[in-house]
C-alpha positions as CSV (number, residue, x, y, z in Angstrom):
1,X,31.1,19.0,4.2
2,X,31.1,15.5,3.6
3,X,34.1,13.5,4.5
4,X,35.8,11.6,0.8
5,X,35.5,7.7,2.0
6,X,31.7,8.8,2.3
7,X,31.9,10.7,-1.4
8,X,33.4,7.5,-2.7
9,X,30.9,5.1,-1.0
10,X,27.8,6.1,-1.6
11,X,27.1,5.7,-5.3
12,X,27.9,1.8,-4.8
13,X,25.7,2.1,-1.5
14,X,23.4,3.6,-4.1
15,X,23.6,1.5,-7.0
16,X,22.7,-1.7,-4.5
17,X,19.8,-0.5,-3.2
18,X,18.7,0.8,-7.2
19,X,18.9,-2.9,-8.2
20,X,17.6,-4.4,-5.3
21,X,14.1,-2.2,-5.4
22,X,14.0,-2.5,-9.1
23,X,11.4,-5.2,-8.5
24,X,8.7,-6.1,-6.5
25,X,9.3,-8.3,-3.5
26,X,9.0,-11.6,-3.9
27,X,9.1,-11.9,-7.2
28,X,8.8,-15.5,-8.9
29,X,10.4,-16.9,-12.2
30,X,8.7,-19.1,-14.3
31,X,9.8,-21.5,-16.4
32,X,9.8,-22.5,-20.2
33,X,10.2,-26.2,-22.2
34,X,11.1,-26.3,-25.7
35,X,8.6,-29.0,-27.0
36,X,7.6,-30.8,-29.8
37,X,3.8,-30.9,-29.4
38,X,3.5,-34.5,-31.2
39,X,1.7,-37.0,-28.7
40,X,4.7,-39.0,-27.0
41,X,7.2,-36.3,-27.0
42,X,8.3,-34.7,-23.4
43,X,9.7,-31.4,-22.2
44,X,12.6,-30.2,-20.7
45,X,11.8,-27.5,-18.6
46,X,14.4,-24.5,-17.5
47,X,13.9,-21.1,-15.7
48,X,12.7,-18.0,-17.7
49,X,14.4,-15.1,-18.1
50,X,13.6,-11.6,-17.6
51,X,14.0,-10.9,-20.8
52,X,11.7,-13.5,-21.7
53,X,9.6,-12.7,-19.1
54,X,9.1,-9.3,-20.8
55,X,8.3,-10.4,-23.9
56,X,5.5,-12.7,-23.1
57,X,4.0,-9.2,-21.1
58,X,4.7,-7.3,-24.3
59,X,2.9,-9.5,-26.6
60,X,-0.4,-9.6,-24.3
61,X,-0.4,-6.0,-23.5
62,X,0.6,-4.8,-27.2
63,X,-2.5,-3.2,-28.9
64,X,-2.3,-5.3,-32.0
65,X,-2.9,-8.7,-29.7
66,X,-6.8,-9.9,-29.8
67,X,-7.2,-10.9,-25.9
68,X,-9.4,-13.9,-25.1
69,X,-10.4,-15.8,-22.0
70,X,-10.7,-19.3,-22.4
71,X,-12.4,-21.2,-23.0
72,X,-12.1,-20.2,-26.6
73,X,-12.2,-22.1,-29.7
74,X,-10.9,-20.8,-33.6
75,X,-12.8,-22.2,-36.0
76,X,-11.6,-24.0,-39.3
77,X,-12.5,-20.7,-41.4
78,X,-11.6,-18.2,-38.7
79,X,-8.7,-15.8,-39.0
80,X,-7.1,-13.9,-36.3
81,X,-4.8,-11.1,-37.9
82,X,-2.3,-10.5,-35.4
83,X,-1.2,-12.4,-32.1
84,X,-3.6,-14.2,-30.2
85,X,-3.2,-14.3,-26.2
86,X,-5.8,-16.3,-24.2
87,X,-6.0,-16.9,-20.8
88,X,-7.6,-20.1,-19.1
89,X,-8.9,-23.1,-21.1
90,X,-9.2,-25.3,-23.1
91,X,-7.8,-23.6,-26.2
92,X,-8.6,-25.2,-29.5
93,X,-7.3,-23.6,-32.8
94,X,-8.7,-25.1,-35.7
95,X,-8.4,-21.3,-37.9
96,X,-5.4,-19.5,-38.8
97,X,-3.7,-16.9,-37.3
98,X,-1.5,-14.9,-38.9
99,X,0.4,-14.0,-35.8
100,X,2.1,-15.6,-32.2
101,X,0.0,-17.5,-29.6
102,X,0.1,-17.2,-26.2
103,X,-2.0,-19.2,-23.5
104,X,-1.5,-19.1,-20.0
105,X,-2.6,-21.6,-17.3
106,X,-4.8,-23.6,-20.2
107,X,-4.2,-26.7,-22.3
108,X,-3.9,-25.8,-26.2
109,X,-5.2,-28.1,-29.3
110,X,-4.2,-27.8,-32.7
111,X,-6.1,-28.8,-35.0
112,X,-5.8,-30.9,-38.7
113,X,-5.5,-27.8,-41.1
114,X,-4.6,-25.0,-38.8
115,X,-1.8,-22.2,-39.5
116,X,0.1,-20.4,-37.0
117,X,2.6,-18.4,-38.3
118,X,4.1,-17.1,-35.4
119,X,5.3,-18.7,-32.2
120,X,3.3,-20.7,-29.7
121,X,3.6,-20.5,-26.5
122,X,2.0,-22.0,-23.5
123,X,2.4,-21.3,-19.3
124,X,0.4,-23.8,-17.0
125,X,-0.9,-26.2,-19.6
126,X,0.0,-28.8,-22.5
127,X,0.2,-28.3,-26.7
128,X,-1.2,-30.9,-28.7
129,X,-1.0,-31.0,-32.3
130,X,-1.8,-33.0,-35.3
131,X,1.0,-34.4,-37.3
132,X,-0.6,-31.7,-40.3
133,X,-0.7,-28.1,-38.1
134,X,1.7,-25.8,-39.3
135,X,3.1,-23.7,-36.9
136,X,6.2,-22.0,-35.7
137,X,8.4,-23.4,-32.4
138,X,6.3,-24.4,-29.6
139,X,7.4,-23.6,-26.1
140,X,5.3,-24.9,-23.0
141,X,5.1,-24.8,-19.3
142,X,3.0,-27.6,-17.5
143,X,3.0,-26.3,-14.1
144,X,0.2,-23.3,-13.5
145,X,1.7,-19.8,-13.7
146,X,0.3,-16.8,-11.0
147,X,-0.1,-13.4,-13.3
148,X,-1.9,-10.3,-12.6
149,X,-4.1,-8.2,-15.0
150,X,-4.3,-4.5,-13.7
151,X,-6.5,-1.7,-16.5
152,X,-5.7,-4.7,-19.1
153,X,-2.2,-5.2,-18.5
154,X,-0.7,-8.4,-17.8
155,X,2.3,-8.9,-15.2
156,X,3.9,-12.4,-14.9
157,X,5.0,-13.7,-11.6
158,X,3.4,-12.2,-8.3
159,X,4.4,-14.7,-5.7
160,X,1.8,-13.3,-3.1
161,X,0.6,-16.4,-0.8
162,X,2.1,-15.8,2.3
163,X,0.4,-12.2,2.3
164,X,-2.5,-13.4,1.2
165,X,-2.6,-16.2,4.3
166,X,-1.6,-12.9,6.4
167,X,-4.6,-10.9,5.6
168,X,-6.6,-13.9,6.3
169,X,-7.6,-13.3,2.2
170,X,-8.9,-17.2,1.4
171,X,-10.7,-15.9,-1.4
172,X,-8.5,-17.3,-4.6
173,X,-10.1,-14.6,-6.8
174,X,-7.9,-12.3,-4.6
175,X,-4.4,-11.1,-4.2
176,X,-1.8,-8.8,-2.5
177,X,1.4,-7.9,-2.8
178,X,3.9,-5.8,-1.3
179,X,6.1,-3.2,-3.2
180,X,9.4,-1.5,-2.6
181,X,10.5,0.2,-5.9
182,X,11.7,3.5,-7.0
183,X,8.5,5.7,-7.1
184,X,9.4,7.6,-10.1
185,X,12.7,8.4,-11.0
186,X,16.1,9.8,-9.6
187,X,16.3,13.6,-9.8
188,X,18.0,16.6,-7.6
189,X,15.1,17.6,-5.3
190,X,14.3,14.1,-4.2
191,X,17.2,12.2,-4.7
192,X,16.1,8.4,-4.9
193,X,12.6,8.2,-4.1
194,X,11.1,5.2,-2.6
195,X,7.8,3.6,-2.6
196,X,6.7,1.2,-0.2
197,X,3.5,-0.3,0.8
198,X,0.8,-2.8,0.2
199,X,-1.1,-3.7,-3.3
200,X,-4.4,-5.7,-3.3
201,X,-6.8,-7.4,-5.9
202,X,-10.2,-8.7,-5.8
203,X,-11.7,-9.7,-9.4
204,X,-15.3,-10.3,-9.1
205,X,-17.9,-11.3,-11.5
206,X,-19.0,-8.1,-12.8
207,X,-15.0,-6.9,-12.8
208,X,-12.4,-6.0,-10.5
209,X,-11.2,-3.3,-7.3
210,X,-7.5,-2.6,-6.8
211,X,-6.6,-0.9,-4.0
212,X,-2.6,0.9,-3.4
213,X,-1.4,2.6,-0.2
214,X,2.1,3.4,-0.6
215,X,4.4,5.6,1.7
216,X,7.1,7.7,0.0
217,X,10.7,8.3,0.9
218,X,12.4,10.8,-0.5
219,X,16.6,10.1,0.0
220,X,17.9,13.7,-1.0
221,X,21.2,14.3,0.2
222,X,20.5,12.4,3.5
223,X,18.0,10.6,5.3
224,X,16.0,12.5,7.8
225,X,12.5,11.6,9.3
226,X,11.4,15.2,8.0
227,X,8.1,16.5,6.5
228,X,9.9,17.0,2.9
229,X,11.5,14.0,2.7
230,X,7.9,12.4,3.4
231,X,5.0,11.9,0.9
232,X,2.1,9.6,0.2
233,X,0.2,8.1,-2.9
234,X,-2.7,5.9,-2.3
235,X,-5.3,4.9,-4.6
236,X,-8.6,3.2,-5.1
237,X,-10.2,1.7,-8.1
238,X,-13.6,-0.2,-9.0
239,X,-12.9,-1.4,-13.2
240,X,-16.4,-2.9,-14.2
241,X,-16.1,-5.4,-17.8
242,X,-12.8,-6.9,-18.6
243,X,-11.8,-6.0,-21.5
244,X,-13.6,-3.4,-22.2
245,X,-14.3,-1.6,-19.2
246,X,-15.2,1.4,-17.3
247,X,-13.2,2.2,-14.4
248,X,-14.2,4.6,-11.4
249,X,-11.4,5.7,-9.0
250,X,-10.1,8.0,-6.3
251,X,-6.9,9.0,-5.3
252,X,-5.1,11.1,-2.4
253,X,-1.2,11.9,-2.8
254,X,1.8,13.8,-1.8
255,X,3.9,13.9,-4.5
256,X,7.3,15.3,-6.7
257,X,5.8,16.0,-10.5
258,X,8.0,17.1,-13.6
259,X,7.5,20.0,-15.6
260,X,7.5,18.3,-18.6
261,X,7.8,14.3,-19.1
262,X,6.9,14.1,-22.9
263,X,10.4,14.2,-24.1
264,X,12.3,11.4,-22.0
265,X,11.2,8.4,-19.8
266,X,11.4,7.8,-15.9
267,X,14.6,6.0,-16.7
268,X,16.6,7.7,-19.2
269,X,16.3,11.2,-16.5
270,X,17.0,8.7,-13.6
271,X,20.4,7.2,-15.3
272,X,21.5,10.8,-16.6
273,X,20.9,12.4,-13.5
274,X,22.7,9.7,-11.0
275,X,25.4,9.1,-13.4
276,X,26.4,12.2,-14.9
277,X,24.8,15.0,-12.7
278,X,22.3,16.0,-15.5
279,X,18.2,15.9,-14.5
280,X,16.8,16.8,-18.0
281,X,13.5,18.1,-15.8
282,X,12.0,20.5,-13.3
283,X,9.8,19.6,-10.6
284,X,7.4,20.8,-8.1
285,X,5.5,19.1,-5.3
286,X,1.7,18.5,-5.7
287,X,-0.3,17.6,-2.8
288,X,-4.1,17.1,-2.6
289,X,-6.5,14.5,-4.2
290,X,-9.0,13.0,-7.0
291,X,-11.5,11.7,-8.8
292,X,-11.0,9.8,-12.1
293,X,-13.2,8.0,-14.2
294,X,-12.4,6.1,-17.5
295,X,-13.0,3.9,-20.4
296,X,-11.4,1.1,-22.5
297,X,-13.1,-0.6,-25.5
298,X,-10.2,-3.2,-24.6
299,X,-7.8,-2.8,-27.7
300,X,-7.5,0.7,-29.2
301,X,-9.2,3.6,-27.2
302,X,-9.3,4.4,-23.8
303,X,-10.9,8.4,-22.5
304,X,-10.4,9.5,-19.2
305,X,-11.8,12.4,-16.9
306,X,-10.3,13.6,-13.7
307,X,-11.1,16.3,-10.9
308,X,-8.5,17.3,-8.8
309,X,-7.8,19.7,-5.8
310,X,-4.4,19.8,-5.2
311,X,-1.7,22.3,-3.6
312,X,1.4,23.5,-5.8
313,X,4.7,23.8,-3.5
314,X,8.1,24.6,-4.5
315,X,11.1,22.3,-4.4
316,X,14.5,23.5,-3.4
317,X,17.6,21.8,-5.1
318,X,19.3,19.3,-3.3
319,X,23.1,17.6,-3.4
320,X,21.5,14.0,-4.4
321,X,24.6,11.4,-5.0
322,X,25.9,11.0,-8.9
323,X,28.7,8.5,-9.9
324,X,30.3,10.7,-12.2
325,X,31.1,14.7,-12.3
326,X,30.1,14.6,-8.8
327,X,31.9,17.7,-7.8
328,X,29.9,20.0,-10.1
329,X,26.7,21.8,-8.9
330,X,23.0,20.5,-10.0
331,X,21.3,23.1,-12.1
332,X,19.3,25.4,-9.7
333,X,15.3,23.8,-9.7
334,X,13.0,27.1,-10.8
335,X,11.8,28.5,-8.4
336,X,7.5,27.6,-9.2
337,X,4.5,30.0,-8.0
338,X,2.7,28.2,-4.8
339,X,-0.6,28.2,-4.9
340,X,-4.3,26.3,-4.3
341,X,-5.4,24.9,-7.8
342,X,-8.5,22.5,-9.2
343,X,-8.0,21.4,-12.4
344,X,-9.9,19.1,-14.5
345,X,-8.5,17.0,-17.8
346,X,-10.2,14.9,-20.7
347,X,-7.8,12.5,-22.1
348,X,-8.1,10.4,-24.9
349,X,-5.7,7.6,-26.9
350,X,-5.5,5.3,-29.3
351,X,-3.3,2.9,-29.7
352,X,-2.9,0.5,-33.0
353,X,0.7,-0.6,-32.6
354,X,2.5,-3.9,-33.8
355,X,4.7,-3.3,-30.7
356,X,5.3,-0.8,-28.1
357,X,9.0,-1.3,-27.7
358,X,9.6,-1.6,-31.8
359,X,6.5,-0.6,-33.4
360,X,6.6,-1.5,-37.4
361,X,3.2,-0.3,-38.0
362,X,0.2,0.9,-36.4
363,X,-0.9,4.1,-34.8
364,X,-0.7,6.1,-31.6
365,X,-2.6,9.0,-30.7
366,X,-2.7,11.0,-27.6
367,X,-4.8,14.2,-26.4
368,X,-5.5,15.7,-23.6
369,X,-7.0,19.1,-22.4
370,X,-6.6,20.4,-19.1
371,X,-8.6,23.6,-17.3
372,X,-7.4,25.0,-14.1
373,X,-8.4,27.7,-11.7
374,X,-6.9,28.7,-8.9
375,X,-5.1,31.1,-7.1
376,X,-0.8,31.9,-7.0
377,X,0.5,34.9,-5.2
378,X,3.1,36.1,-8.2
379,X,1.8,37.3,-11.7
380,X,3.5,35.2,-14.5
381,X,5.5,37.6,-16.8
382,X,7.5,35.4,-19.1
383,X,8.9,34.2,-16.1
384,X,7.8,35.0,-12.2
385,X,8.1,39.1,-11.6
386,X,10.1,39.9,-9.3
387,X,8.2,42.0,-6.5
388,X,10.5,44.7,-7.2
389,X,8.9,44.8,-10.9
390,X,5.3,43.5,-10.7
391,X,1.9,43.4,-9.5
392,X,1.7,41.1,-6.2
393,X,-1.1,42.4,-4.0
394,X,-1.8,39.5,-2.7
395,X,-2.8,36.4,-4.1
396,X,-4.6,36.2,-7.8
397,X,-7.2,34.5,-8.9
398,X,-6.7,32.8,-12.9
399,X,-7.9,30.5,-15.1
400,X,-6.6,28.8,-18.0
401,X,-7.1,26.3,-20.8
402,X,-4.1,23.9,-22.2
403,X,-4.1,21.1,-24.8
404,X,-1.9,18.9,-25.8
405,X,-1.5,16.8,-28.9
406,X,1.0,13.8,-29.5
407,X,0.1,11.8,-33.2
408,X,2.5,9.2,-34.5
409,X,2.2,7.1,-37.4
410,X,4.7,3.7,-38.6
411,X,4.3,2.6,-42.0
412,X,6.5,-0.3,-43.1
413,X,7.5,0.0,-46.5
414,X,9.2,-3.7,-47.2
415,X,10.1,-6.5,-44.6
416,X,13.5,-4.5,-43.6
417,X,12.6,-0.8,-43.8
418,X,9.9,1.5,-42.3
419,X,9.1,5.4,-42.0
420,X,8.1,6.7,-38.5
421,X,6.6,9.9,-38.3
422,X,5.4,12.2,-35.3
423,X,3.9,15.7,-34.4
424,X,3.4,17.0,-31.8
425,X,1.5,20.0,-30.5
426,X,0.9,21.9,-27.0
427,X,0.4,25.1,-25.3
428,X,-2.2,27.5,-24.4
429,X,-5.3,27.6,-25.6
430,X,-7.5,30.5,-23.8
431,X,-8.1,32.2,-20.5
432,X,-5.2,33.8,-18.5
433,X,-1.3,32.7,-19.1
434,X,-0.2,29.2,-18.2
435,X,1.8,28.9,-14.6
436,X,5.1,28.2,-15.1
437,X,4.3,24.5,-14.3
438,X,2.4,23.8,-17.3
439,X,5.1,25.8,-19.8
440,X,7.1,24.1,-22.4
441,X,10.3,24.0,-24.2
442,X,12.2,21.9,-27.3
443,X,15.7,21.4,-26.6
444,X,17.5,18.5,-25.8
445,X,17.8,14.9,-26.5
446,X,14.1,14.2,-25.9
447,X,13.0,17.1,-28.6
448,X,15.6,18.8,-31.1
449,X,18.5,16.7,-30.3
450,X,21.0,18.7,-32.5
451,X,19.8,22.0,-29.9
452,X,21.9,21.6,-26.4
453,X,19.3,21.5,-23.3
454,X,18.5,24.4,-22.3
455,X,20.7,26.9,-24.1
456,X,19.3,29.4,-25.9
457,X,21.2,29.8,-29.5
458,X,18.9,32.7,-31.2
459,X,17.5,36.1,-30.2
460,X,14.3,35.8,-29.5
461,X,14.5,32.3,-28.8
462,X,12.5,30.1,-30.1
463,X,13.4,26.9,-28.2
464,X,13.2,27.5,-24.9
465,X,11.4,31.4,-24.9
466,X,13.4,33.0,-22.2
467,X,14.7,36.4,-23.1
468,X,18.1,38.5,-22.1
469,X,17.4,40.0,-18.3
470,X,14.6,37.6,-16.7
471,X,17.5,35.9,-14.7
472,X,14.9,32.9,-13.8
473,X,17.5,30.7,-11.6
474,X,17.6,27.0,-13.4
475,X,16.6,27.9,-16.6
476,X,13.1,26.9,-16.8
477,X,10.8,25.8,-20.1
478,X,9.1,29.3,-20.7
479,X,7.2,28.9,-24.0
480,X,3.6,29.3,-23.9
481,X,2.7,26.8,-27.1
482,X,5.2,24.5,-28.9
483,X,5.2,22.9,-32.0
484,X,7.4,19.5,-33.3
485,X,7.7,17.1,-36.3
486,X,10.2,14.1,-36.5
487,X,10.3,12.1,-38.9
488,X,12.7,8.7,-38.7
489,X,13.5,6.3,-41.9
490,X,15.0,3.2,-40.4
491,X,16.5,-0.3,-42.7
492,X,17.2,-3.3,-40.5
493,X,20.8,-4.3,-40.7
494,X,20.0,-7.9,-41.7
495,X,23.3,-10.2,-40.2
496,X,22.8,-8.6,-36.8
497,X,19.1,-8.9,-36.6
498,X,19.6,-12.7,-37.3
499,X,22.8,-12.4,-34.6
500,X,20.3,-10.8,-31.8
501,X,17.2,-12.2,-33.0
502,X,18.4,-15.8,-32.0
503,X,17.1,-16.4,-29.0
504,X,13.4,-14.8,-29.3
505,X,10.8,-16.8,-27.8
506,X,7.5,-15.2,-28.8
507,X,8.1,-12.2,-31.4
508,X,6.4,-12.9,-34.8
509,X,8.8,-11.1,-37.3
510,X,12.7,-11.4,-36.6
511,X,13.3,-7.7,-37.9
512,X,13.4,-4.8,-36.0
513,X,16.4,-6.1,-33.1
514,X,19.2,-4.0,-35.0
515,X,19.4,-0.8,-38.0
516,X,20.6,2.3,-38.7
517,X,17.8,5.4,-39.0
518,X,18.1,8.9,-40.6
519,X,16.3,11.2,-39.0
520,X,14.9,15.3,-39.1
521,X,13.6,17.3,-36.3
522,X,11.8,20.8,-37.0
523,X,10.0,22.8,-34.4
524,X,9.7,26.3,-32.8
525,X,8.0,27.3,-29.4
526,X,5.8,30.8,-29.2
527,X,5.7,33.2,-26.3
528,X,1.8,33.9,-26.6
529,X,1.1,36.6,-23.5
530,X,4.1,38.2,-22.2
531,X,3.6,40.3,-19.6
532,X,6.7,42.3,-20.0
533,X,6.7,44.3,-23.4
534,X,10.0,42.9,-25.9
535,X,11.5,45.2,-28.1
536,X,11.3,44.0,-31.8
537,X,14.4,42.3,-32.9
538,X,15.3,43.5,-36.5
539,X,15.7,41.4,-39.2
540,X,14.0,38.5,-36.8
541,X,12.6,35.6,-39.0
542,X,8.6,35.2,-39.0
543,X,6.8,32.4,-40.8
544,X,8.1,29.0,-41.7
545,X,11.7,30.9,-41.8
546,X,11.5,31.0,-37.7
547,X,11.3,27.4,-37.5
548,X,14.5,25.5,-35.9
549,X,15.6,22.2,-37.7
550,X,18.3,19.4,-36.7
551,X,19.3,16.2,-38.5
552,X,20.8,13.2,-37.4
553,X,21.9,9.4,-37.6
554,X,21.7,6.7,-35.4
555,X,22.4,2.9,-34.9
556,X,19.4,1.3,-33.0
557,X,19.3,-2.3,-31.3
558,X,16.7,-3.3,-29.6
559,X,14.4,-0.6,-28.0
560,X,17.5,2.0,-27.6
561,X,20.1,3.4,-29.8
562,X,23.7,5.7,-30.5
563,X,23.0,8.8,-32.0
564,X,24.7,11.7,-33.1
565,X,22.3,15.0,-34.3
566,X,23.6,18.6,-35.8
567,X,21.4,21.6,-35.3
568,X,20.9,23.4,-39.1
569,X,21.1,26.5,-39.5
570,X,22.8,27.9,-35.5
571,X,26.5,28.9,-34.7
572,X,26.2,25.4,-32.5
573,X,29.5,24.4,-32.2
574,X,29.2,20.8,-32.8
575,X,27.4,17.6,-33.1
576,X,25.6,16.2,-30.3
577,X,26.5,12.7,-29.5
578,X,23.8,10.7,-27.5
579,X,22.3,7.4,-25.9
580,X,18.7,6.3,-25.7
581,X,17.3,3.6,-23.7
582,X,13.8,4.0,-25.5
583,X,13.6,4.8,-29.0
584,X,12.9,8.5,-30.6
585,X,9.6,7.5,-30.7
């Protein structure tokens, strides 16, 4: 029983340490000066902010940015369509480009004649431009900026000298770092789980290794030195090219995975479960190692392979802290089959978008197929049967094929409005029927919003494919294949886009910070191999008729949004009223 001073205290006990590992240690802050870049004219320099911060890493890493390293030179009849981001030196833009500019640690020249139409900005070096460039606002930074590029991504602000001079590392091509951060997200079989452990870089001339050794610590209810509360995730990785690369890799963990993390992010489930008792997931602990190989052709694609061997383990629900409703129980955590797996995946993406915080146009593609064999004492009914019930002789031996298929399309149809589209597709595909880890559902905020999570609203059901009788504790996703479309039309509202948009640094179009979106959600889940016979259910819909559908209305700013959805169709009492942190998609 825990005593009520200690009920009261420890969300702020938990909320400290959330925001004090929400970064890396040591982390530095650069600094920006608005400039005019005519010769003469100084610079006022003043600290970044994170926001800022995060905007110059979200215009490097975005798909639509053509990366450089300098030196590099535009010439007079060049274009560049898009952002530009170059790092090192000299930079010399004589061209046009039709988007923003980013060079770090490098001195840029502008040219007599040359067109920028977005922003400029510069870290570690000076602008200089004739009095006839047309650009838009310069910002530079004269003092030399340490950044990080890990598989192509760009991270401002490693302060990692000291352990560096530690290591006895004099090599300046190389770097370390030490990380204490939230592994992954809250939840209520781990609690708050931390990571903690060193991170080192080498680049060399044909490419780079990375190397990660981090310790895990999972809170729960309490902290105990115990083998649960312990795990591990350490990783190895030669990348060979730059930007486009091959990468060869290996990896050994102990680690708490979700059932399903298609529909929300690491954060939104972190926030909903510590605030208000609700974990939108399932988990179950994997334990073992692998292989992984990969390629990039350093803008749009990227495939990946992996082998792994890996042991499946059950987690039991825990009494994690939460801010709100605090009183009420956590929803039971399914009760997964254990077992000795090796699975192999193919992955492939492709990524095209303007942004990935507020895409306006572009595509983004991702598939991936997954084969595993192995063996799990309990035969999979639509649930686990119950030894009372079903087959368990021992241990069985299965195999099974799954894909999974996630397309989505923006399309801008004037400087204010666009139309965002998405399907997406998953599920068995041949060989026995999927463990309960790799099942699926559709309700919720992160699928058919207008559906509440988890509650099933037809017979059969078609959202989450449980049936009256299985009694699976928690709830669990039981479908074998699911099917979704969404589709969002979204108009900027145009005197609070200029409100928020003020103080951008490096974005090249001031819309997309504030609107209102209309949007429609249809989908259905299927229930391929049963293993316990269902009576047919008379009158039951079949075709396009058995499809579930949900509409809805929202007022976005910046990469989240309010929301309010109404299931079409269901006795659902009411509308659903909900908060994003990331857009729909």
């Amino acid at each position: 029983m825990t005593c009520p001073w200690r009920r009261r205290a420890r969300p702020f006990l938990v909320g400290a340490l959330l925001a004090f590992a929400a970064t890396d240690l040591a982390a530095q802050e650069p600094t920006w000066s608005r400039c005019d870049p005519r010769p003469g004219r100084r610079c006022g320099a003043r600290q970044l902010t994170r926001g800022e911060i995060a905007e110059i890493e979200a215009l490097y890493n975005a798909p639509a940015t053509r990366r450089e390293r300098g030196p590099f030179t535009l010439a007079r009849d060049s274009v560049v369509a898009g952002p530009l981001a170059v790092l090192g030196g000299p930079v010399r833009i004589a061209g046009r480009v039709t988007g923003a500019v980013l060079v770090l640690n490098g001195d840029l020249v502008i040219d007599s004649g040359a067109t920028i139409v977005g922003e400029v900005a510069v870290l570690g070096g000076s602008v200089t431009a004739a009095d006839d460039a047309r650009t838009g606002t310069v910002r530079s930074e004269p003092d030399s900026i340490r950044y990080t590029v890990d598989d192509g991504r760009l991270a401002l602000g490693r302060r990692d000298d000291e352990i560096v001079r530690l290591l006895g590392l004099r090599d300046p091509q190389a770097s370390a770092s030490l990380r204490l951060a939230a592994a992954r997200t809250y939840n209520r079989v781990e609690g708050w789980p931390i990571e903690f452990g060193p991170r080192l870089r080498k680049r060399t001339r044909w490419g780079s290794v990375a190397l990660d050794a981090f310790a895990v610590l999972r809170t729960g209810d309490r902290l105990e030195w115990r083998g649960e509360n312990i795990g591990h995730d350490a990783r190895v990785e030669a990348r060979f090219g730059q930007e486009r690369a091959f990468t060869l890799g290996g990896r050994v963990f102990d680690v708490v995975a979700p059932v399903e993390d298609w529909q929300l992010g690491d954060v939104e489930v972190g926030l909903a479960s510590f605030l208000f008792t609700s974990d939108y997931r399932d988990y179950f602990e994997r334990h073992g190692g692998a292989v992984e190989a990969g390629w990039q052709d350093g803008r749009a694609w990227r495939i990946g392979l992996a082998l792994r061997q890996e042991h499946w383990h059950p987690r039991r629900t825990l009494d994690p802290l939460s801010l709100w409703r605090a009183d009420e129980p956590w929803r039971p955590n399914p009760q997964f089959e254990e077992g000795d797996w090796r699975i192999g995946t193919l992955g492939v993406s492709y990524d095209t978008r303007s942004d990935p915080l507020r895409p306006r146009t572009g595509w983004w593609l991702q598939g991936r197929y997954e084969y595993g064999r192995g063996e799990q004492p309990i035969v999979l009914a639509d649930g686990p049967v119950p030894p009372a019930t079903g087959p368990t002789a021992g241990p069985v031996d299965i195999g099974y094929g799954r894909v999974e298929f996630d397309l989505r399309r923006y399309v801008r149809l004037s400087p204010g409005s666009q139309v965002n589209a998405r399907i997406f597709a998953a599920g068995w595909l041949h060989g026995d029927p999927l463990p309960l880890q790799r099942r699926l559902s559709l309700s919720g905020p992160g699928a058919m919003p207008g559906f509440d999570f988890r509650r099933q609203f037809t017979v059969p059901d078609r959202l989450q494919c449980g049936a009256p009788g299985i009694g699976i504790a928690g709830s669990p996703a039981l479908c074998d294949r699911a099917l979704l479309a969404s589709i969002d039309y979204r108009h900027d509202i145009r005197w609070l886009v200029d409100l928020l948009d003020a103080p951008r640094f490096v974005r090249t179009d001031r819309s997309g910070a504030a609107g209102w979106v209309a949007f429609a959600d249809v989908g259905r889940g299927w229930l391929v191999n049963p293993r316990t016979p269902r009576p047919p259910v008379p009158g039951a819909p079949s075709g396009l008729e058995s499809l579930h559908a949900s509409i809805g209305v929202g007022l976005e700013l910046y990469q989240g949004g309010i929301y309010i959805a109404k299931a079409l169709g269901t006795p659902s009492p009411a509308a659903n009223v909900f908060l994003r942190l990331v857009r729909r998609f």
